[in-house]
Structure formats: structure tokens, C-alpha cells
N, CA and C atoms as a LAMMPS dump frame, in Angstrom:
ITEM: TIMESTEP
0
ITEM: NUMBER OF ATOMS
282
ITEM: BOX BOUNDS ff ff ff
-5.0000000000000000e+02 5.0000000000000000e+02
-5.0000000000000000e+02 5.0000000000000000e+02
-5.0000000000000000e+02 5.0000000000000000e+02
ITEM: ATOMS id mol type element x y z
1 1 1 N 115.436 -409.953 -399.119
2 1 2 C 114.5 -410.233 -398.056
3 1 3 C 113.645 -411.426 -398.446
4 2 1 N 113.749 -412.58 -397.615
5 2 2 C 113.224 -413.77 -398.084
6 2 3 C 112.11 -414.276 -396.6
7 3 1 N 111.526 -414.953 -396.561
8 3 2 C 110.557 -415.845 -395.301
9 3 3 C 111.26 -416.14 -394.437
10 4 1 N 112.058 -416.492 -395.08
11 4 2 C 113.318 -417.176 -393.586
12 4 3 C 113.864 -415.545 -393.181
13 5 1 N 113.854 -414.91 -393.681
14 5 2 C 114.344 -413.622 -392.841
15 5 3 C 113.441 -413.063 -391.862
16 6 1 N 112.03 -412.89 -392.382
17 6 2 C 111.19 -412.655 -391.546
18 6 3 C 110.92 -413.346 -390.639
19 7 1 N 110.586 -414.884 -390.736
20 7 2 C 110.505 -415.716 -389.62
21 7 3 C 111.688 -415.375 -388.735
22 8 1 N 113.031 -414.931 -388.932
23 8 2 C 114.04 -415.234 -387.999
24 8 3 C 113.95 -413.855 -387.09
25 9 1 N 113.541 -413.056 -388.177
26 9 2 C 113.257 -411.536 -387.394
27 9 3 C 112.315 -411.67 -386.452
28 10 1 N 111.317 -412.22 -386.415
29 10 2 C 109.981 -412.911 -385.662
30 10 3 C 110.344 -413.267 -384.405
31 11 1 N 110.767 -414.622 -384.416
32 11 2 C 111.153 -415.324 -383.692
33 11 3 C 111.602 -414.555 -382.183
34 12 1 N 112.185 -413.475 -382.539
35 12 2 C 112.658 -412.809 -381.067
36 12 3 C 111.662 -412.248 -380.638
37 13 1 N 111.441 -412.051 -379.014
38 13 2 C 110.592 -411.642 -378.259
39 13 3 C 110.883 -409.992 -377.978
40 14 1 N 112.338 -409.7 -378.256
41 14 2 C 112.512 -408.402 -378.049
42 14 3 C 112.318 -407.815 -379.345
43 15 1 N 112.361 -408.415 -380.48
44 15 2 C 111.907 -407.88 -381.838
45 15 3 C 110.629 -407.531 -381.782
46 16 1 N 109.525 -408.899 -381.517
47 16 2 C 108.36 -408.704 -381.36
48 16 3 C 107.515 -407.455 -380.759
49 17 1 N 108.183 -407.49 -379.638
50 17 2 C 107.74 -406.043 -378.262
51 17 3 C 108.086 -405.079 -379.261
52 18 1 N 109.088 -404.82 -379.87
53 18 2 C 109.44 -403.517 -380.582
54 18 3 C 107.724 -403.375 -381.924
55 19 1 N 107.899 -404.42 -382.582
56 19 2 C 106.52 -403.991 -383.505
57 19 3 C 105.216 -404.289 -383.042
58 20 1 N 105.173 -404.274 -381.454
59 20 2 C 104.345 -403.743 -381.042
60 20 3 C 104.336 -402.614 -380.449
61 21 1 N 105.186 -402.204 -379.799
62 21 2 C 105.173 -400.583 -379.682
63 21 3 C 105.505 -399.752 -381.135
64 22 1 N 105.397 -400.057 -382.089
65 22 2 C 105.371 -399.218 -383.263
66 22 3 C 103.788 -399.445 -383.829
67 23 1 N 102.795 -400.479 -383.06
68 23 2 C 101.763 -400.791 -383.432
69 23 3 C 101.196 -399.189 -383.46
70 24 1 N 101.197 -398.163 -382.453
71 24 2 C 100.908 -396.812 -382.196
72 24 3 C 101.223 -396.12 -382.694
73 25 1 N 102.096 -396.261 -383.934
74 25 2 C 102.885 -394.993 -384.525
75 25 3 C 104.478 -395.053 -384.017
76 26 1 N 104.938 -393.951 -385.129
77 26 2 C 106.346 -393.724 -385.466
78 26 3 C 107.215 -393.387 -383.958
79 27 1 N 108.331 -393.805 -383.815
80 27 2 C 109.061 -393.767 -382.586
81 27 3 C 110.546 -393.513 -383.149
82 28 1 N 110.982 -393.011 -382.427
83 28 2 C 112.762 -392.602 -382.221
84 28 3 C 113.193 -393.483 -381.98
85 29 1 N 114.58 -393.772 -382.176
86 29 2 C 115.589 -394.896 -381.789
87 29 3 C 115.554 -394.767 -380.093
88 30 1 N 115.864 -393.482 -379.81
89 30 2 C 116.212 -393.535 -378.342
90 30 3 C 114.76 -393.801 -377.561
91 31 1 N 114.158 -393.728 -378.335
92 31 2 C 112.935 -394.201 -377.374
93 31 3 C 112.359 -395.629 -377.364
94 32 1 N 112.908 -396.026 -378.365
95 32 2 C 112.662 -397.358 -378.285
96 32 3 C 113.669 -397.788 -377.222
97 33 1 N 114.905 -397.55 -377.392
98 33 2 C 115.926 -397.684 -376.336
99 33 3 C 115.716 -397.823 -375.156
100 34 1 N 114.907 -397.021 -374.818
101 34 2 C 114.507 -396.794 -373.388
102 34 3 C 113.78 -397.467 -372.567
103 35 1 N 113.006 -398.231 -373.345
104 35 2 C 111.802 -398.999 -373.197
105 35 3 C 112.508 -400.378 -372.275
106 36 1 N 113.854 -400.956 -372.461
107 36 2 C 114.314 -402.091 -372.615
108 36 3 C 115.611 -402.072 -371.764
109 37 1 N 115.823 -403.205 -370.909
110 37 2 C 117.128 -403.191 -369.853
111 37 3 C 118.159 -403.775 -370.765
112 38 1 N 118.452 -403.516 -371.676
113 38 2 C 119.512 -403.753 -372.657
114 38 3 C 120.251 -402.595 -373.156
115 39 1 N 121.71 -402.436 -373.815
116 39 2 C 122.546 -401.288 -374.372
117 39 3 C 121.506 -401.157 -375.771
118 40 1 N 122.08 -399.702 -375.473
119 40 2 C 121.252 -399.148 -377.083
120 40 3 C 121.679 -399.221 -378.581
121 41 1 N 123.368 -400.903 -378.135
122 41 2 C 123.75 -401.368 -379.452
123 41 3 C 123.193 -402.505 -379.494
124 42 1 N 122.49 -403.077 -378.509
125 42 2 C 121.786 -404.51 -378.874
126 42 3 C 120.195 -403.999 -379.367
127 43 1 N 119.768 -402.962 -378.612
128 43 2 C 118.339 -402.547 -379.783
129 43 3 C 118.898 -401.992 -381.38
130 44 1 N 119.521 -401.307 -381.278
131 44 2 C 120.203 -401.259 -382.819
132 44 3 C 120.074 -402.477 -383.485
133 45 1 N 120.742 -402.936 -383.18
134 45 2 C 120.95 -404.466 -384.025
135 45 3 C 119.544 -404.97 -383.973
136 46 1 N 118.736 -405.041 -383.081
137 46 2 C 117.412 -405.794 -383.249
138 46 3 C 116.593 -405.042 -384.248
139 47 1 N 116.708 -403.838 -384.191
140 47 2 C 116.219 -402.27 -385.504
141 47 3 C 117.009 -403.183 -386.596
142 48 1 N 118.119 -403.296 -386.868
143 48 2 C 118.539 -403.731 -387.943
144 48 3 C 117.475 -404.675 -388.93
145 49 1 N 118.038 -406.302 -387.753
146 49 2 C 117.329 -407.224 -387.938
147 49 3 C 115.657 -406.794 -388.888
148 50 1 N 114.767 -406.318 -387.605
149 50 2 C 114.136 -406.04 -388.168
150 50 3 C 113.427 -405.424 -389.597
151 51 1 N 114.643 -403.957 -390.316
152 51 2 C 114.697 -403.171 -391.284
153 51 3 C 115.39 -404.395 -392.14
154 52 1 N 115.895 -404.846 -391.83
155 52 2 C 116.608 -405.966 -392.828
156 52 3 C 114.994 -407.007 -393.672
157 53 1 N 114.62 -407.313 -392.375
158 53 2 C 113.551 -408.025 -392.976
159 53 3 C 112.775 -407.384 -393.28
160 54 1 N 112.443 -406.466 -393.655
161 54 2 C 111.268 -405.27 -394.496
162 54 3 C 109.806 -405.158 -393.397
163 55 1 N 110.097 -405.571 -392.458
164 55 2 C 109.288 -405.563 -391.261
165 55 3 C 108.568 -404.003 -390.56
166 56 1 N 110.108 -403.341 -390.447
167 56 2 C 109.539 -401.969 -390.342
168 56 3 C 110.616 -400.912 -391.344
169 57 1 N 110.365 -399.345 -391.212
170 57 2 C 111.255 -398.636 -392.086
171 57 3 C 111.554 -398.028 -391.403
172 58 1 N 112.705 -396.839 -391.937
173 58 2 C 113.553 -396.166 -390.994
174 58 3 C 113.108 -394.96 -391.572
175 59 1 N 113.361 -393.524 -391.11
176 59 2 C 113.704 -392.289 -391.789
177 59 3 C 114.498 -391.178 -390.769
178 60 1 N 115.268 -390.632 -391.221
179 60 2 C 116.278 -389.679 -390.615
180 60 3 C 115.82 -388.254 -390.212
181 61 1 N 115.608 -387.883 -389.372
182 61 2 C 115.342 -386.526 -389.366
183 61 3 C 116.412 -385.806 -388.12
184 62 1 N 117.483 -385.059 -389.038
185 62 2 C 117.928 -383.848 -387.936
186 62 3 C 118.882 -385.14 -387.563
187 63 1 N 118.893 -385.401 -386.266
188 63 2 C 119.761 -386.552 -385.484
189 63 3 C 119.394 -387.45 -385.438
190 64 1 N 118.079 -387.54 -385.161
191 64 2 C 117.272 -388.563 -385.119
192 64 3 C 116.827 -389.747 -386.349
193 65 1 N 116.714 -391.051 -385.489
194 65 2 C 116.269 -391.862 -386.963
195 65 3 C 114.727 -392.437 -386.348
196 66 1 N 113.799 -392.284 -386.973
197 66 2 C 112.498 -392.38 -386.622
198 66 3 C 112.192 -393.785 -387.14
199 67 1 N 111.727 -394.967 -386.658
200 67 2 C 110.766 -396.015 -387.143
201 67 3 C 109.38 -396.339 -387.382
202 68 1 N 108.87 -396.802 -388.41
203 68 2 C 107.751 -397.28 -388.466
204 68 3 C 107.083 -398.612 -388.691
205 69 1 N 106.448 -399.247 -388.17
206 69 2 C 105.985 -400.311 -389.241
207 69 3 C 106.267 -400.512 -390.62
208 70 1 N 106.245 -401.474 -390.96
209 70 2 C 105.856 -401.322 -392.854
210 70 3 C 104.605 -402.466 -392.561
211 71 1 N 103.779 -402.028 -393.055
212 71 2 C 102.248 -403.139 -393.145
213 71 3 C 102.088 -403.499 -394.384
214 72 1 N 102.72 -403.208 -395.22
215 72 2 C 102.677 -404.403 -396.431
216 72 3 C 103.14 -405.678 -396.199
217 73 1 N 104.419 -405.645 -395.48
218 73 2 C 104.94 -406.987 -395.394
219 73 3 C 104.485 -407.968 -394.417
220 74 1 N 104.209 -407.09 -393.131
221 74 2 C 102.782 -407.483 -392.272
222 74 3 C 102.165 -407.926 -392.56
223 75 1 N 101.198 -407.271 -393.418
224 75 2 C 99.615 -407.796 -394.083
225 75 3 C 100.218 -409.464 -395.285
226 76 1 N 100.942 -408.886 -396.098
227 76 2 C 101.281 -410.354 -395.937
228 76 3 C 101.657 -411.895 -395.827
229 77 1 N 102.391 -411.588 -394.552
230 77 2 C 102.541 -412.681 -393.398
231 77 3 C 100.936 -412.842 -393.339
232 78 1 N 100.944 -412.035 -392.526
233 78 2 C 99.304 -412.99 -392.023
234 78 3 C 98.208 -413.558 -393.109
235 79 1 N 98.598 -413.021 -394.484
236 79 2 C 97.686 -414.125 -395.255
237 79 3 C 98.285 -415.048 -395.296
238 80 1 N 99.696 -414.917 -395.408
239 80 2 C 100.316 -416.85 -395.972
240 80 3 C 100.404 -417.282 -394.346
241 81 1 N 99.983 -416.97 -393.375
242 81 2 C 99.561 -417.615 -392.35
243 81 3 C 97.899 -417.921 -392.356
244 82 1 N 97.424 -417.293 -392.509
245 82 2 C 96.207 -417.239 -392.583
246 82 3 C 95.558 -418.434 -393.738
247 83 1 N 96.411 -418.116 -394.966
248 83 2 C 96.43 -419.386 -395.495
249 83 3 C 96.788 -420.931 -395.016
250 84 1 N 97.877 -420.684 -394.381
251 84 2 C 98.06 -421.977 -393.937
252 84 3 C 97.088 -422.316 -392.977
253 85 1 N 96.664 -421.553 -392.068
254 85 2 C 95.821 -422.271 -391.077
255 85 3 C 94.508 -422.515 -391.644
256 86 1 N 94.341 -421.759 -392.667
257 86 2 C 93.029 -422.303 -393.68
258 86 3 C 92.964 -424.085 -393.805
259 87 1 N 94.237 -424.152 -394.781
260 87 2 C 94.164 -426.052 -395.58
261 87 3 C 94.185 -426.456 -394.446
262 88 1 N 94.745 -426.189 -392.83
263 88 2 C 95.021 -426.895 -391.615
264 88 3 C 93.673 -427.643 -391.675
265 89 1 N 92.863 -426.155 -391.328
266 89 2 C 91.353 -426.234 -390.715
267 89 3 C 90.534 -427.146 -391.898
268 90 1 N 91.101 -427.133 -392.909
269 90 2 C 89.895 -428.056 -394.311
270 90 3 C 90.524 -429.549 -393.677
271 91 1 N 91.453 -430.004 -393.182
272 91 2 C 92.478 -431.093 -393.837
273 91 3 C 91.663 -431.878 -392.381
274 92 1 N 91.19 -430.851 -391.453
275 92 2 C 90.841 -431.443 -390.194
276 92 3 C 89.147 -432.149 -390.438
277 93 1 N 88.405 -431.361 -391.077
278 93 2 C 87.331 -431.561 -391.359
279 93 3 C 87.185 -432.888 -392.447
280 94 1 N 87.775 -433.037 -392.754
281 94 2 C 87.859 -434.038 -394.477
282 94 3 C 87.966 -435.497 -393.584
């Protein structure tokens, strides 16, 4: 799992919508499914994507595979963003 994975995981708008509805807590596959006018092998694959990039985690229960956030890798992105828009904001002032 490298930056360029996350950025690429990012980048999608249907990725995005997904870790925001996990912003609330843990969700089912099929419910994420549901949410979206797409087959429930193209949200798979976007679950992938996502679990690939350490973005969110998975866990199995019974039939079900439950998702969550992961906010480590969350938290951070937004400092080495946060960083960057830091030197932005010095480089503007100077």
C-alpha cells in the first residue's frame, strides 16, 4: 500500500460516497450495495480498491462481510495534505 494507491482509491466519486457513508459506522456489503444504481460486482471491486488501499477494513461475520473505516490511514492523508497546504500557504506569504 503506497500514496499512489490511495490517491487512485480517492480519486473515484463512487469510492468517495462509500467512505462517507462509513463516516457513521460499520455497514454490510449488501447495504452498501444498495445505496448505488450499479451491480453488486462493481461495488465489490470499489470495496476492494478501497481495502486494498488500507482506506477501510473488512470483517466477516456469519455471511456477512461488514466494513469500516480505518482512520489511521485517514488521519494521515490529511496531515501530508495538511502539510502540503501548510508550505503552499508560507510560500504565498514570503
Amino acid at each position: 500500500m503506497g500514496l499512489q494507491d490511495t490517491m487512485r482509491a480517492l480519486a473515484d466519486p463512487t469510492r468517495r460516497e462509500i467512505l462517507n457513508m462509513l463516516k457513521s459506522g460499520r455497514m454490510a456489503a449488501g447495504e452498501i450495495a444498495e445505496r448505488f444504481p450499479v451491480t453488486g460486482a462493481s461495488i465489490s471491486r470499489h470495496l476492494s480498491v478501497l481495502r486494498d488501499a488500507g482506506l477501510i477494513r473488512d470483517s466477516r461475520e456469519g455471511k456477512f462481510i461488514y466494513y469500516e473505516l480505518n482512520a489511521s490511514v485517514l488521519e494521515e492523508i490529511m496531515l501530508w495534505i495538511t502539510d502540503l497546504r501548510g508550505g503552499n500557504e508560507n510560500d504565498k506569504r514570503e
